[in-house]
PDB file of N, CA, C and O in Angstrom:
ATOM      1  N   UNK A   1     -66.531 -76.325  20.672  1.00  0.00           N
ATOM      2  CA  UNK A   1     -65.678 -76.271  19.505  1.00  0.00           C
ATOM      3  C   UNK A   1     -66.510 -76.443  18.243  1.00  0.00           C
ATOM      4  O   UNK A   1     -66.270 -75.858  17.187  1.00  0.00           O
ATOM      5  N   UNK A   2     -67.679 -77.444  18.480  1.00  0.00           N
ATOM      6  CA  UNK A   2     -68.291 -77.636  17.148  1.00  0.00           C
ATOM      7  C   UNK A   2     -69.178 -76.556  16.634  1.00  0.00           C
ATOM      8  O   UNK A   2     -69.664 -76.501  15.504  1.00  0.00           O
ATOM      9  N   UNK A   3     -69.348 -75.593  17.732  1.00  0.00           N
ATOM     10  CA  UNK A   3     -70.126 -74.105  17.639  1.00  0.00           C
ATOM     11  C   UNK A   3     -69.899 -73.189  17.240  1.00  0.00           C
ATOM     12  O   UNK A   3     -70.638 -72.217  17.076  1.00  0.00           O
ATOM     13  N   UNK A   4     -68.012 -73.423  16.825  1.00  0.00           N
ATOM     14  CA  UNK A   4     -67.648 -71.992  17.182  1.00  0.00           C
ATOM     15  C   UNK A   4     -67.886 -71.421  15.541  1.00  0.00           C
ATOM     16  O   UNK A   4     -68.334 -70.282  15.670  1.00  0.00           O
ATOM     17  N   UNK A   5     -67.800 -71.661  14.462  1.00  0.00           N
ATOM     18  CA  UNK A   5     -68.335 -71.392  13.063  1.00  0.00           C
ATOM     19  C   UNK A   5     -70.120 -70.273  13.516  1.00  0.00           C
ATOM     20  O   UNK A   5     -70.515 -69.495  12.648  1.00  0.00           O
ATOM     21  N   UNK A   6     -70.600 -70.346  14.318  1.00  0.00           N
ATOM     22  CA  UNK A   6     -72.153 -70.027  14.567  1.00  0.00           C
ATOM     23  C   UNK A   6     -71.583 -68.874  15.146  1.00  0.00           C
ATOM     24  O   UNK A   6     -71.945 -67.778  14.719  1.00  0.00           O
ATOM     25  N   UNK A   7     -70.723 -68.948  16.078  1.00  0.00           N
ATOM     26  CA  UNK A   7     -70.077 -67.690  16.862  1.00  0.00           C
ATOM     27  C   UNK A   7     -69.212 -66.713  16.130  1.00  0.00           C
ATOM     28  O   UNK A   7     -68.941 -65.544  16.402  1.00  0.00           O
ATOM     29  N   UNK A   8     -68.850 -67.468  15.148  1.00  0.00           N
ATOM     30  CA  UNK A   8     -67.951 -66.628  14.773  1.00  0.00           C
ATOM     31  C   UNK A   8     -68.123 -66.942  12.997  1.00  0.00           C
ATOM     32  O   UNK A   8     -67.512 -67.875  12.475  1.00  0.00           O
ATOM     33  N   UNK A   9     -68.894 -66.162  12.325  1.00  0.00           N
ATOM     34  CA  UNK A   9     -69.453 -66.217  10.846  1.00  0.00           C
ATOM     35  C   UNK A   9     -68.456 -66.777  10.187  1.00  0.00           C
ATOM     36  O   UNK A   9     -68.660 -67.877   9.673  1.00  0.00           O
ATOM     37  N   UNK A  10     -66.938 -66.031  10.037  1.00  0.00           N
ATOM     38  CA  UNK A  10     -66.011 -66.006   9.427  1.00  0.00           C
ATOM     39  C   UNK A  10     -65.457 -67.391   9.016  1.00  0.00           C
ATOM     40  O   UNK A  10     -65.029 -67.609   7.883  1.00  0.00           O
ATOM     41  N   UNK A  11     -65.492 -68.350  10.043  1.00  0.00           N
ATOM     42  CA  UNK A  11     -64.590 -69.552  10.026  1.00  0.00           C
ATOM     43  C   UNK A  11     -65.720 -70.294   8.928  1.00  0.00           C
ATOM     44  O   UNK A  11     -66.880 -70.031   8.612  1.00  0.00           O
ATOM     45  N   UNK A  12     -64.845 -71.236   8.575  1.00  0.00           N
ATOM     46  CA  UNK A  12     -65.804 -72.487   7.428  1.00  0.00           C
ATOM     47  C   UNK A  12     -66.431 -73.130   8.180  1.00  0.00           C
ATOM     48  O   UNK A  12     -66.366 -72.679   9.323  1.00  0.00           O
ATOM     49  N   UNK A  13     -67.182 -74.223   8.049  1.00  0.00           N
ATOM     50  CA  UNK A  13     -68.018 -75.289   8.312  1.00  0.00           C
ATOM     51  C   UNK A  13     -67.200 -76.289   8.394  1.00  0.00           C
ATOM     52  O   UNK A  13     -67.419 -77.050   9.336  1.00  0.00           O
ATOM     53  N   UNK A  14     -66.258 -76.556   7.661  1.00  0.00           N
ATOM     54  CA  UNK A  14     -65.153 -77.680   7.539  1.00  0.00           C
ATOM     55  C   UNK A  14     -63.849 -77.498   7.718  1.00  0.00           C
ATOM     56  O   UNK A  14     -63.487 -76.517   8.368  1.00  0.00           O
ATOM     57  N   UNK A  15     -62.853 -78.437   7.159  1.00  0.00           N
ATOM     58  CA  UNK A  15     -61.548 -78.264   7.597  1.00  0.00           C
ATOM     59  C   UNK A  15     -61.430 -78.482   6.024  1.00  0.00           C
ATOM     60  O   UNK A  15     -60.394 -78.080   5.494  1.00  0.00           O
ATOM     61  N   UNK A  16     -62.340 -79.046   5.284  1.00  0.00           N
ATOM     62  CA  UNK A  16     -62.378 -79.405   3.904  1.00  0.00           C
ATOM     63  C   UNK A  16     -60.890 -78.915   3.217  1.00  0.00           C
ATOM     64  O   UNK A  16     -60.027 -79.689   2.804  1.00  0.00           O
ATOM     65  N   UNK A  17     -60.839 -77.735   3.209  1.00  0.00           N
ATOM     66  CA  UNK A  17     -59.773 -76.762   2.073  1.00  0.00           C
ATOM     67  C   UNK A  17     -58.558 -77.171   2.369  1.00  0.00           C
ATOM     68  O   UNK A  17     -57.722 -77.376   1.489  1.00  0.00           O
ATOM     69  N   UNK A  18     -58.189 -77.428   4.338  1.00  0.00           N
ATOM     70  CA  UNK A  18     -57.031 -77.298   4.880  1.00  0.00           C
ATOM     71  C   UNK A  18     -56.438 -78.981   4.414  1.00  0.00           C
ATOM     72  O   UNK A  18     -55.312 -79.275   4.012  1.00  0.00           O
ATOM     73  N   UNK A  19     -57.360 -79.690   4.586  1.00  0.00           N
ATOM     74  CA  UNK A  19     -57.069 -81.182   4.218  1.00  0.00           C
ATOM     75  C   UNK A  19     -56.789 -81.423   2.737  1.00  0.00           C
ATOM     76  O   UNK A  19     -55.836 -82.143   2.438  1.00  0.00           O
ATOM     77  N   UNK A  20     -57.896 -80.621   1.355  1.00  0.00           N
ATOM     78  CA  UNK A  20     -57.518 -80.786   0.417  1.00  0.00           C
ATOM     79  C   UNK A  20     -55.513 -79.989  -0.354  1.00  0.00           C
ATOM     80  O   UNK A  20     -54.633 -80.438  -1.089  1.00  0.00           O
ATOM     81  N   UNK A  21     -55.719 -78.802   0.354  1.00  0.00           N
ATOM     82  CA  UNK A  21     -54.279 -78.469   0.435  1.00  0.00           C
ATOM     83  C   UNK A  21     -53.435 -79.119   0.703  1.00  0.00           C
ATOM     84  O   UNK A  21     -52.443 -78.732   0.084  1.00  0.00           O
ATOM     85  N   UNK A  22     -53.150 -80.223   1.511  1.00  0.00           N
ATOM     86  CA  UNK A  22     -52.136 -81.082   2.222  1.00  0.00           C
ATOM     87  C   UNK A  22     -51.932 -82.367   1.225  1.00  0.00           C
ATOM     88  O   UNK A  22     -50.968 -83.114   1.058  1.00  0.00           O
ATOM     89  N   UNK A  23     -53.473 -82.309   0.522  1.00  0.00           N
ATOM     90  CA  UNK A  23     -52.930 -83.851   0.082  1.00  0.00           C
ATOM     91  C   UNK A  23     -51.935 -84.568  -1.197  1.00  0.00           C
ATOM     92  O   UNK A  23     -51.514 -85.724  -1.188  1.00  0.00           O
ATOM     93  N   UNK A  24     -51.717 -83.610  -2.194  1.00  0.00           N
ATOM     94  CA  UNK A  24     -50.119 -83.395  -2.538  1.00  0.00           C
ATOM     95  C   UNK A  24     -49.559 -83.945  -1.918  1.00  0.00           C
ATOM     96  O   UNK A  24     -49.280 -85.144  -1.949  1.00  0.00           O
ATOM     97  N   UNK A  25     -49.204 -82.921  -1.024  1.00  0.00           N
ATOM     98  CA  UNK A  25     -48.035 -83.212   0.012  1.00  0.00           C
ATOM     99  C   UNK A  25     -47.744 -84.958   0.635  1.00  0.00           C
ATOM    100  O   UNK A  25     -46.664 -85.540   0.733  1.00  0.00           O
ATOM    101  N   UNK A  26     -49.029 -85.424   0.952  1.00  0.00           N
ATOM    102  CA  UNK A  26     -49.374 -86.866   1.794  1.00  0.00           C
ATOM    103  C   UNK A  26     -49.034 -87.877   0.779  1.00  0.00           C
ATOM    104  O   UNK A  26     -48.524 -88.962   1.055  1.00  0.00           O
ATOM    105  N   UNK A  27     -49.478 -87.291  -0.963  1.00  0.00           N
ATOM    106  CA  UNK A  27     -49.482 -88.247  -1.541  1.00  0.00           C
ATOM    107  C   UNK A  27     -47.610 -88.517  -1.753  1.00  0.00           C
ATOM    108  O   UNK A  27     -47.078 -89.621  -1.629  1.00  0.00           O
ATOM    109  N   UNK A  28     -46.992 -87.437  -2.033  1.00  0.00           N
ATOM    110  CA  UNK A  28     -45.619 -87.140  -2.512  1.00  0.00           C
ATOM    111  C   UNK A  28     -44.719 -87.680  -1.586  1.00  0.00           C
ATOM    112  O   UNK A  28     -43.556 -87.992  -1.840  1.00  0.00           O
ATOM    113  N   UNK A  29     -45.360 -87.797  -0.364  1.00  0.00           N
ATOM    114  CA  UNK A  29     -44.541 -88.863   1.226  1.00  0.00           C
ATOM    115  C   UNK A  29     -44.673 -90.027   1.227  1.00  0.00           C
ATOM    116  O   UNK A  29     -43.873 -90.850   1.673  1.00  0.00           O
ATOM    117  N   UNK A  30     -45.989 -90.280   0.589  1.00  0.00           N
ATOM    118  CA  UNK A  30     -46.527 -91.615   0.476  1.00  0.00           C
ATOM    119  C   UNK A  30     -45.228 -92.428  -0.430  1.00  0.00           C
ATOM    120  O   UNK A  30     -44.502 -93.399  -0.215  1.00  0.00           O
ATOM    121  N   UNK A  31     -45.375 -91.579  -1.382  1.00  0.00           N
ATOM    122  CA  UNK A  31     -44.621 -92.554  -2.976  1.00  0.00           C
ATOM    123  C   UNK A  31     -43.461 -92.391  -2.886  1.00  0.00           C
ATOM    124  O   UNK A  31     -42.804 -93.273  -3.438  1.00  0.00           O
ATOM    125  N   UNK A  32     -42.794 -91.457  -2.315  1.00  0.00           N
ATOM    126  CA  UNK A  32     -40.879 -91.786  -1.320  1.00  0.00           C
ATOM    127  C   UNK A  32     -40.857 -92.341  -0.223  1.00  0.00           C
ATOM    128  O   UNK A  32     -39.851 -92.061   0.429  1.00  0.00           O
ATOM    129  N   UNK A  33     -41.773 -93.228   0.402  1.00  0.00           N
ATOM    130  CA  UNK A  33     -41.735 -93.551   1.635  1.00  0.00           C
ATOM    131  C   UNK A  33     -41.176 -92.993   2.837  1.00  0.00           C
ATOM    132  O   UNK A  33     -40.782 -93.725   3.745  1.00  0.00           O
ATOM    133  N   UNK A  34     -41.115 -91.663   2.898  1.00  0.00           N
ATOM    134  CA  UNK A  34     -41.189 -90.901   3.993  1.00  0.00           C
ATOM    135  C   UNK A  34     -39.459 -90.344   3.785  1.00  0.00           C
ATOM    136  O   UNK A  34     -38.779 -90.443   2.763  1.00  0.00           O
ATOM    137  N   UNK A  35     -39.136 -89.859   4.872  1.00  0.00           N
ATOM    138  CA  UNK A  35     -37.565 -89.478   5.192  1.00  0.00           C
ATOM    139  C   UNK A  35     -37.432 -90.251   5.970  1.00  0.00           C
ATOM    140  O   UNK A  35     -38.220 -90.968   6.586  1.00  0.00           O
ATOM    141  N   UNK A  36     -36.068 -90.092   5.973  1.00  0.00           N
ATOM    142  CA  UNK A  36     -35.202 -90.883   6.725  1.00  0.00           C
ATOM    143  C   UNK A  36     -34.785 -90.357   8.376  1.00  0.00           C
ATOM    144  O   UNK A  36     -34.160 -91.119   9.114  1.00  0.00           O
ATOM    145  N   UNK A  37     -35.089 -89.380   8.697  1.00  0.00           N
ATOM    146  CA  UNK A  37     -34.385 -88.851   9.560  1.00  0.00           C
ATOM    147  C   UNK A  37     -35.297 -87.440   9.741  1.00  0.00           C
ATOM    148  O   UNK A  37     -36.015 -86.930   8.881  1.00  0.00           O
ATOM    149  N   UNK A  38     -35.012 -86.881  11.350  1.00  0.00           N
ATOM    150  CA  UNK A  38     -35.990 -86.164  11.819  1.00  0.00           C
ATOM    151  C   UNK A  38     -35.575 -84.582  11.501  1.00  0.00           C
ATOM    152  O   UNK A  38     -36.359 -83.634  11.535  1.00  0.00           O
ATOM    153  N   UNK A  39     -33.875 -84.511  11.122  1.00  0.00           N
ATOM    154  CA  UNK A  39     -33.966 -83.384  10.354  1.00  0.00           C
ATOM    155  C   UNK A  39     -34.738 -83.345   8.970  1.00  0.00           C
ATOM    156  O   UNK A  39     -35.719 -82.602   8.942  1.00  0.00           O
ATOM    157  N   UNK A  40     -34.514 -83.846   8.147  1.00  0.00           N
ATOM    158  CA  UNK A  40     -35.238 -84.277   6.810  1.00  0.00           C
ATOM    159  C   UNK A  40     -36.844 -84.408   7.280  1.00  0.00           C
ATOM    160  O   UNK A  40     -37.420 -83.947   6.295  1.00  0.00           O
ATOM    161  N   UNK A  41     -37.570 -84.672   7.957  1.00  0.00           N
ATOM    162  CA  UNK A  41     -39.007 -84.392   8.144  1.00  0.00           C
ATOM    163  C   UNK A  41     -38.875 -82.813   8.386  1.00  0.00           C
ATOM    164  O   UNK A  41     -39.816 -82.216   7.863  1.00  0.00           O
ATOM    165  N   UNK A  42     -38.209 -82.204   8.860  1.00  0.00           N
ATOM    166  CA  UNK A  42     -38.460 -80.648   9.436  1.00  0.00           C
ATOM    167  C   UNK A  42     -37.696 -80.100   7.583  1.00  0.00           C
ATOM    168  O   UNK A  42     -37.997 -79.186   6.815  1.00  0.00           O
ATOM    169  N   UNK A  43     -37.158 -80.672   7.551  1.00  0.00           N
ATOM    170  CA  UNK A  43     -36.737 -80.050   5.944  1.00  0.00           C
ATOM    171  C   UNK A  43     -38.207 -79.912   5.019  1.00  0.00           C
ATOM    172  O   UNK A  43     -38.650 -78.901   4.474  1.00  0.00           O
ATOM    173  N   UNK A  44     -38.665 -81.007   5.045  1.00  0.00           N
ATOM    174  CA  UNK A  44     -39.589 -81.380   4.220  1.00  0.00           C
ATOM    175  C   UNK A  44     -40.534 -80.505   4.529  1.00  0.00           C
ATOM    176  O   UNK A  44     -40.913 -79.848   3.560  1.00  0.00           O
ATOM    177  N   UNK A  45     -41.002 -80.287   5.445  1.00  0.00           N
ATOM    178  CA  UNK A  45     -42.496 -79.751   6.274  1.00  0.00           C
ATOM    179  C   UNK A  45     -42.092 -78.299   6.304  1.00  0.00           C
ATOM    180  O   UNK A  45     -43.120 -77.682   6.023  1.00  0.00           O
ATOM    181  N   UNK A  46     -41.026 -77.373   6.520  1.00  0.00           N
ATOM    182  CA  UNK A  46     -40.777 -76.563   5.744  1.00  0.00           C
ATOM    183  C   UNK A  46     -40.853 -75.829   5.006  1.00  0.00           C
ATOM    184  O   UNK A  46     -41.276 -74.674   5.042  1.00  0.00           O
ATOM    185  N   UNK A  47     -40.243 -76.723   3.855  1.00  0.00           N
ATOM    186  CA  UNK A  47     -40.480 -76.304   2.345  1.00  0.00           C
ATOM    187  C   UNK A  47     -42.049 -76.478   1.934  1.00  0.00           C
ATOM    188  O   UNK A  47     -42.755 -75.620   1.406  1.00  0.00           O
ATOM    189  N   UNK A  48     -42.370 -77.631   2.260  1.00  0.00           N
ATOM    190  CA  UNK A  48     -43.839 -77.685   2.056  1.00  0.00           C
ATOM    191  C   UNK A  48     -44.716 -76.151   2.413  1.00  0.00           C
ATOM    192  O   UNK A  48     -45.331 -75.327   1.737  1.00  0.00           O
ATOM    193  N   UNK A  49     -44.369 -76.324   3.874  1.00  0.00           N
ATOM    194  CA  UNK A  49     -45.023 -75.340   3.889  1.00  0.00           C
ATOM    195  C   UNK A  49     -44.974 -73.493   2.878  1.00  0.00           C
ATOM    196  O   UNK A  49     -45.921 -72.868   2.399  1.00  0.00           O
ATOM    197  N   UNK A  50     -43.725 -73.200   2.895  1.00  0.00           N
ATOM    198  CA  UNK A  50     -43.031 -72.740   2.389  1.00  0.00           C
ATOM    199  C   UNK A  50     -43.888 -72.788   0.555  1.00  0.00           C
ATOM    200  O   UNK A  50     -44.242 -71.663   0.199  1.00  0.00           O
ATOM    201  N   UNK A  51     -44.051 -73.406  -0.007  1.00  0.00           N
ATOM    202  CA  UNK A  51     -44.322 -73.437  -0.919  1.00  0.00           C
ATOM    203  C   UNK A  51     -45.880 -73.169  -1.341  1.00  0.00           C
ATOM    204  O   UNK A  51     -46.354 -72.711  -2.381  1.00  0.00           O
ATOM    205  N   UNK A  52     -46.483 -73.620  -0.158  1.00  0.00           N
ATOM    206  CA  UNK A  52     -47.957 -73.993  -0.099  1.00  0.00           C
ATOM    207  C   UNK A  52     -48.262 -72.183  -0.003  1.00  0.00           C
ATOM    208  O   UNK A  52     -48.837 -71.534  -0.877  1.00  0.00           O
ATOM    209  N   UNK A  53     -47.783 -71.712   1.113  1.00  0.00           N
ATOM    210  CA  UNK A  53     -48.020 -70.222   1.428  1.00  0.00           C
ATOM    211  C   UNK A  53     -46.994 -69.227   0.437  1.00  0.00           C
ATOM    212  O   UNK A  53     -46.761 -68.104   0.885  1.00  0.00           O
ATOM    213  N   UNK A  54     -46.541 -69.506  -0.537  1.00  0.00           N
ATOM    214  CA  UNK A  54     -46.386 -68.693  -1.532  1.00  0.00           C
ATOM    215  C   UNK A  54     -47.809 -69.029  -2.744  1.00  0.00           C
ATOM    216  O   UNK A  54     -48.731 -68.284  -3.076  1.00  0.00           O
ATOM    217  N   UNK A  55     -47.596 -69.965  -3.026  1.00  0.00           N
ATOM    218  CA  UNK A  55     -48.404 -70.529  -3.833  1.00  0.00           C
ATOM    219  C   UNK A  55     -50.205 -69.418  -3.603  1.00  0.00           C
ATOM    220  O   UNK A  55     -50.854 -68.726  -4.387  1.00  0.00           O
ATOM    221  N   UNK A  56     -50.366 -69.765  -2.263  1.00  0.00           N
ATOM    222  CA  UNK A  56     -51.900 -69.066  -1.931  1.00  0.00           C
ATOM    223  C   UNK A  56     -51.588 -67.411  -1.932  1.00  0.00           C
ATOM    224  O   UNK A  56     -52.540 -66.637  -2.035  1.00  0.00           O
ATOM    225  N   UNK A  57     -50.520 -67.018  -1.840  1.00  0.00           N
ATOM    226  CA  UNK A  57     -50.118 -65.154  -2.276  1.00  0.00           C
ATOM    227  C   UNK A  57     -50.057 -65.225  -3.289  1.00  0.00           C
ATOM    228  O   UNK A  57     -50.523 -64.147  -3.659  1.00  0.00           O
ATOM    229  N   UNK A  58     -49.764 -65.825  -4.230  1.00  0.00           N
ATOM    230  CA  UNK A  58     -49.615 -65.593  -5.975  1.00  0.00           C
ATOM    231  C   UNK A  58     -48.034 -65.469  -5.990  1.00  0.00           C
ATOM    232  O   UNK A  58     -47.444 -64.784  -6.827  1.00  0.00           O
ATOM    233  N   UNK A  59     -47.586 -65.978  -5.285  1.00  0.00           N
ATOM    234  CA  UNK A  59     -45.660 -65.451  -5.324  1.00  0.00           C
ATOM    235  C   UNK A  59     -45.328 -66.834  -5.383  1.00  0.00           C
ATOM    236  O   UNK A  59     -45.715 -67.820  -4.755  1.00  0.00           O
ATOM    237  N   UNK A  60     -44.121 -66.562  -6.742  1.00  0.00           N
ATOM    238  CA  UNK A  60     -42.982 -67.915  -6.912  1.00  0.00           C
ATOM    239  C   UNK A  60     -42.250 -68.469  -5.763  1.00  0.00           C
ATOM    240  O   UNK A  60     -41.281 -67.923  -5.235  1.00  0.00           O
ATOM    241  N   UNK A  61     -42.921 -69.900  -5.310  1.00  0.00           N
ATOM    242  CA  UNK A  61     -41.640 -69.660  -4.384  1.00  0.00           C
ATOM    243  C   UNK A  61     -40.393 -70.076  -4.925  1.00  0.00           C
ATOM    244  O   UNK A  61     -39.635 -69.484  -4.157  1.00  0.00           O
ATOM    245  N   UNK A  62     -39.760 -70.604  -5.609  1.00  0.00           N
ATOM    246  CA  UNK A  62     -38.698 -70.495  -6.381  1.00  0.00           C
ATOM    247  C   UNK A  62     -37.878 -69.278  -6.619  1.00  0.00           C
ATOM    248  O   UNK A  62     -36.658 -69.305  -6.460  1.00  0.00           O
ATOM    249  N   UNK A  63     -38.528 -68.196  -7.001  1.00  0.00           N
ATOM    250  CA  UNK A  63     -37.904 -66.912  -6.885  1.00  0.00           C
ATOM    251  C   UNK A  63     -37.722 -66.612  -5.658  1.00  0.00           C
ATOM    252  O   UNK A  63     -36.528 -66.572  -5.362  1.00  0.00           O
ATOM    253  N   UNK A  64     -38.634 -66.321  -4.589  1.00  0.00           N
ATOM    254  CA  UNK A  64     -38.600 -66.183  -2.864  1.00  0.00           C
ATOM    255  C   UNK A  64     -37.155 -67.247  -2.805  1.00  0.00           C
ATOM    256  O   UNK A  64     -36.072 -66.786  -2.444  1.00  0.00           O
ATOM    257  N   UNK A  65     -37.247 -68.065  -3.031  1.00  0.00           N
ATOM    258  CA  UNK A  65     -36.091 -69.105  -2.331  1.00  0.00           C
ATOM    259  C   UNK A  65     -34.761 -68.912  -2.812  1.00  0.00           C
ATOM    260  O   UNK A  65     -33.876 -69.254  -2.028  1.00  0.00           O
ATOM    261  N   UNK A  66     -34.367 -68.391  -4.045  1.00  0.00           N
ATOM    262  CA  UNK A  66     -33.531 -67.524  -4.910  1.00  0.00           C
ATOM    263  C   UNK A  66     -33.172 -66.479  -4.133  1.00  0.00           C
ATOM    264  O   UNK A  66     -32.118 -66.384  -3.505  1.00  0.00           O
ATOM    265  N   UNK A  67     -34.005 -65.740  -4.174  1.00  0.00           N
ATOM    266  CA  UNK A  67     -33.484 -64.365  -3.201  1.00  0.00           C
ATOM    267  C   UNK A  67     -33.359 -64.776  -1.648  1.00  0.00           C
ATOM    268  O   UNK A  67     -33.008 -63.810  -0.970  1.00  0.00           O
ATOM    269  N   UNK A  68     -33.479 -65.497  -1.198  1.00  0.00           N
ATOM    270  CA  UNK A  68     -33.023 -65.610   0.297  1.00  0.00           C
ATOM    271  C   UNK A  68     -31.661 -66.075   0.519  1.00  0.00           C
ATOM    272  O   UNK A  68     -30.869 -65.673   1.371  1.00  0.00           O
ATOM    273  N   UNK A  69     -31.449 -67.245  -0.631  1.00  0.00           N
ATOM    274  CA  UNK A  69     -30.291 -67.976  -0.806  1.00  0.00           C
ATOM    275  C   UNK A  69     -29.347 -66.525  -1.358  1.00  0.00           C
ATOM    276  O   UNK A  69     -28.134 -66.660  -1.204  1.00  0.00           O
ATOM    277  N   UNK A  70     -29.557 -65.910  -1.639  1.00  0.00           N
ATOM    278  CA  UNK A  70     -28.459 -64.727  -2.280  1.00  0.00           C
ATOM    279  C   UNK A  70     -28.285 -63.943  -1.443  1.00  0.00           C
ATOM    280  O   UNK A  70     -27.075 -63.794  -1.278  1.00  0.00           O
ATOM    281  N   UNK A  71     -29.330 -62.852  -0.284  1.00  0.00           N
ATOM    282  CA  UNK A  71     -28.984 -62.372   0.442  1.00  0.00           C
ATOM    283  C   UNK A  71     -28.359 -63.378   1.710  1.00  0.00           C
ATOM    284  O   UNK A  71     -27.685 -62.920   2.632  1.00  0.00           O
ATOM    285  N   UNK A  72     -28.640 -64.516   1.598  1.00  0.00           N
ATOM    286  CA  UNK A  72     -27.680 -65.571   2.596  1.00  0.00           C
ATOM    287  C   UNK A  72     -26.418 -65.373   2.597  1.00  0.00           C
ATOM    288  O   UNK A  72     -25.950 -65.117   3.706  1.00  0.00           O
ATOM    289  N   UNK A  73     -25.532 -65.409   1.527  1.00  0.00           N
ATOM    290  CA  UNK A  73     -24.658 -65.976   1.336  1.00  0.00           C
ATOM    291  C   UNK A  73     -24.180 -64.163   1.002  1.00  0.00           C
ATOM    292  O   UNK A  73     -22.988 -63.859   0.989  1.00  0.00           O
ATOM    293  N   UNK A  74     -25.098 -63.279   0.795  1.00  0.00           N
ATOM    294  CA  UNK A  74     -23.892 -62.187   1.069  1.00  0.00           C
ATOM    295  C   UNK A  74     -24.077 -61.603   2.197  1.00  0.00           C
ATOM    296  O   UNK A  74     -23.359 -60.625   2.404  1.00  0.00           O
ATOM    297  N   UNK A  75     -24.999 -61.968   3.191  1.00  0.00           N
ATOM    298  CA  UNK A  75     -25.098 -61.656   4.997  1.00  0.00           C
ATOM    299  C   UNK A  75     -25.678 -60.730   5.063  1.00  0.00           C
ATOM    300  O   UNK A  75     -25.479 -59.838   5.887  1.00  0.00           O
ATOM    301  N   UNK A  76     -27.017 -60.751   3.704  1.00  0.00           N
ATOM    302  CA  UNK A  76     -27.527 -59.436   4.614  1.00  0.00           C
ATOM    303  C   UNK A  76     -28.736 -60.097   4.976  1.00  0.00           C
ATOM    304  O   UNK A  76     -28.932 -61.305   4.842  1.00  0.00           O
ATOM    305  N   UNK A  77     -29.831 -58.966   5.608  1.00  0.00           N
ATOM    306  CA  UNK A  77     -30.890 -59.272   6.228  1.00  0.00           C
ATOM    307  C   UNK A  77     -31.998 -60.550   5.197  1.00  0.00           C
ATOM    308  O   UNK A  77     -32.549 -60.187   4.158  1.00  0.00           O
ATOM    309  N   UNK A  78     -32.077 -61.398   5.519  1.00  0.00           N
ATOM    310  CA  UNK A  78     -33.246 -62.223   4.820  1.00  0.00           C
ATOM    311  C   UNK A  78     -34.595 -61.341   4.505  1.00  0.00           C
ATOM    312  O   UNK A  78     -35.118 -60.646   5.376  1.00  0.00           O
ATOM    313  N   UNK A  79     -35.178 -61.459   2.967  1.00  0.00           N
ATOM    314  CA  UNK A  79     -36.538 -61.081   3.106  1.00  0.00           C
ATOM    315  C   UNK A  79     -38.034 -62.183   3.741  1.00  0.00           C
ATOM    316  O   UNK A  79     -38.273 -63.382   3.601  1.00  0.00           O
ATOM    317  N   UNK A  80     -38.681 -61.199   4.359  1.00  0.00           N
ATOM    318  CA  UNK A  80     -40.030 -62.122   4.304  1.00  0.00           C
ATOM    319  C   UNK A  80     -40.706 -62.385   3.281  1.00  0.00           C
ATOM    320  O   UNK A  80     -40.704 -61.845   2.175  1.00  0.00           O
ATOM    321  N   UNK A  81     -41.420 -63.428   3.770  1.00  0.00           N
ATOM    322  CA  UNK A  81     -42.276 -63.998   3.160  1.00  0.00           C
ATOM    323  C   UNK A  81     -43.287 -62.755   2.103  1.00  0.00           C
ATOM    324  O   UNK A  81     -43.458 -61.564   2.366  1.00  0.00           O
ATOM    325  N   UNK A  82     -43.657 -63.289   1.270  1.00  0.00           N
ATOM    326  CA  UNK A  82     -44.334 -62.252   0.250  1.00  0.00           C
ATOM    327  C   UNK A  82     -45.690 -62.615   0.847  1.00  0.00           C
ATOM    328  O   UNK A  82     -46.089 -63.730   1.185  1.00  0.00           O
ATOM    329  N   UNK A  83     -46.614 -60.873   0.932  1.00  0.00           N
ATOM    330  CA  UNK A  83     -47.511 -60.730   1.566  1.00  0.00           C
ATOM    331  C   UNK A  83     -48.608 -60.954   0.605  1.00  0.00           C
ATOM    332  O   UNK A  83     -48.358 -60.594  -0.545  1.00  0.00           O
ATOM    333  N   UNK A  84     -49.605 -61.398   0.794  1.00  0.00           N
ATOM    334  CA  UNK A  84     -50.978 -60.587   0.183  1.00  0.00           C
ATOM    335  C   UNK A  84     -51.239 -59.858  -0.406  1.00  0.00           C
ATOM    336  O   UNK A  84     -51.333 -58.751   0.124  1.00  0.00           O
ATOM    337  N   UNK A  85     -51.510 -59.970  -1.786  1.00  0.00           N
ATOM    338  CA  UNK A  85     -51.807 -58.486  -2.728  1.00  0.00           C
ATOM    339  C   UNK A  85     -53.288 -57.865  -1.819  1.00  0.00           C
ATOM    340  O   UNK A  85     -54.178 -58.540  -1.301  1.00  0.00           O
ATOM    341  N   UNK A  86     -53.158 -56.522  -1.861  1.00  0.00           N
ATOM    342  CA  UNK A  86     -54.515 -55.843  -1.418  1.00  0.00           C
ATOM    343  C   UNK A  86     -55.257 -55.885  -2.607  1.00  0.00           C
ATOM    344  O   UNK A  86     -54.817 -55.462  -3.676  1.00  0.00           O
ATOM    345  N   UNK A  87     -56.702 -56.529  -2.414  1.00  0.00           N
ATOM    346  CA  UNK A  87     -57.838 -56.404  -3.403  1.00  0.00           C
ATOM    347  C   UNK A  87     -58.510 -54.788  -3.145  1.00  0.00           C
ATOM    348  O   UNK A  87     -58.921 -54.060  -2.240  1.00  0.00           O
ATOM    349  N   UNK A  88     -58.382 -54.805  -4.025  1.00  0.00           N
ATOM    350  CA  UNK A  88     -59.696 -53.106  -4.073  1.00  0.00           C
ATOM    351  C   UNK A  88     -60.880 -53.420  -4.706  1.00  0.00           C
ATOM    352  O   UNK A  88     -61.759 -52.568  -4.829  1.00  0.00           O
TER     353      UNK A  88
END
């Protein structure tokens, strides 16, 4: 496991990025002292996530969460998640 970065160029050296991304999140659990309840952790972790992976596409998630809540509530198909702009 500690090899596999040598095997495979692509991956980082660290977990560095994945840990600094999260810690928002750790600190913002920290200072509400957590949820209450194990739906509310899956709420939370979620949206977190949810937010984190708009955030790294360049897409609002606020707007994303807008439009899901609207095609919700008039039954049509949910959109995905906003993709990756292609770099040229």
């Amino acid at each position: 496991m500690i090899l596999r970065p040598v095997a495979e160029p692509h991956l980082p050296l660290s977990n560095n990025a994945a840990e600094q991304a999260l810690r928002h999140w750790v600190i913002s659990r920290t200072i509400s002292h957590g949820t209450r309840s194990e739906e509310w952790s899956r709420a939370f972790a979620f949206l977190a996530s949810l937010i984190e992976t708009c955030r790294r596409r360049g897409a609002s998630a606020w707007q994303y969460r807008g439009t899901v809540i609207a095609a919700a509530r008039k039954g049509l198909q949910l959109p995905t998640i906003p993709v990756i702009p292609a770099t040229v």
